[in-house]
C-alpha positions in Angstrom: 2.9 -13.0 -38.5 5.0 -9.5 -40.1 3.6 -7.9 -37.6 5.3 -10.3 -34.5 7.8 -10.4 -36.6 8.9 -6.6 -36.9 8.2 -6.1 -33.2 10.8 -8.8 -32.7 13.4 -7.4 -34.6 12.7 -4.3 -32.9 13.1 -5.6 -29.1 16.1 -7.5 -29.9 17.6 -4.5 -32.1 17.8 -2.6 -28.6 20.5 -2.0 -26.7 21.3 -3.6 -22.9 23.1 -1.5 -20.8 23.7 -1.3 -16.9 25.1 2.2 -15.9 21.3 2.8 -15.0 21.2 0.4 -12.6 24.7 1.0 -11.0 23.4 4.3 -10.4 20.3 3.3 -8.9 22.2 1.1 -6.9 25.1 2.9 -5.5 22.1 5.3 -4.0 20.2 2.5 -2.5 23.6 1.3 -0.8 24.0 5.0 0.3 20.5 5.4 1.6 19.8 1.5 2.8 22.6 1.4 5.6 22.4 -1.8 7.9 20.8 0.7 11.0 18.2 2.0 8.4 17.4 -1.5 7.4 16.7 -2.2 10.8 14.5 0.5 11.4 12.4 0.4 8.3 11.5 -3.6 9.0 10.8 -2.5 11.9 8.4 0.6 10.7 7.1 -1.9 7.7 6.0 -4.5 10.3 4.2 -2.1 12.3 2.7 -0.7 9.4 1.8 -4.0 8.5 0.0 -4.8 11.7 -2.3 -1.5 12.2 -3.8 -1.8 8.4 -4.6 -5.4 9.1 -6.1 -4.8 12.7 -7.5 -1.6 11.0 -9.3 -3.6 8.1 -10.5 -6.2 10.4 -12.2 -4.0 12.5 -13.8 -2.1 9.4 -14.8 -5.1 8.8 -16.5 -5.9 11.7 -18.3 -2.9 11.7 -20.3 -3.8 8.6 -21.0 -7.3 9.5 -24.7 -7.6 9.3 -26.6 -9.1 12.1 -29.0 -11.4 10.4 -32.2 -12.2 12.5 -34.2 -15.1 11.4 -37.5 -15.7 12.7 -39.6 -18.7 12.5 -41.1 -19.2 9.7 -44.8 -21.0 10.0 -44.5 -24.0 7.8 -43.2 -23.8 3.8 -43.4 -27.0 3.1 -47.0 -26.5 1.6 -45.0 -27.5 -1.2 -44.2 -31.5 -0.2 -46.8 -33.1 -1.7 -47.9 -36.3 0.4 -49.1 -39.6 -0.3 
């Protein structure tokens, strides 16, 4: 329990602060324009569509073809009355 109890004191001994994050922000905004949007959903979606058609036929390329034959009779094992 000291030890939870240091580490406690230790995260909520540090200090919050959110000029980071206006900074990070006010470059997204400057970057992410409404046009740019657009065109990166656009990109994203198609990117999203040729990985999954891509993976599906990888897929398909490994599936095994299994070939049973007939077995002759394995029920030697039923034992009759």
């Amino acid at each position: 329990v000291p030890e939870l109890q240091k580490f406690a004191i230790r995260v909520l001994s540090l200090t919050c602060s959110a000029s980071g994050c206006e900074r990070n922000w006010s470059v997204f905004e400057r970057i992410h324009t409404k046009k740019r949007n657009c065109l990166l959903q656009k990109k994203m979606n198609d990117l999203v569509y040729v990985m999954y058609n891509s993976k599906l036929m990888r897929r398909q390329s490994k599936k095994i073809e299994r070939i049973f034959e007939d077995i002759d009779s394995d029920d030697e094992w039923i034992a009759e009355d």
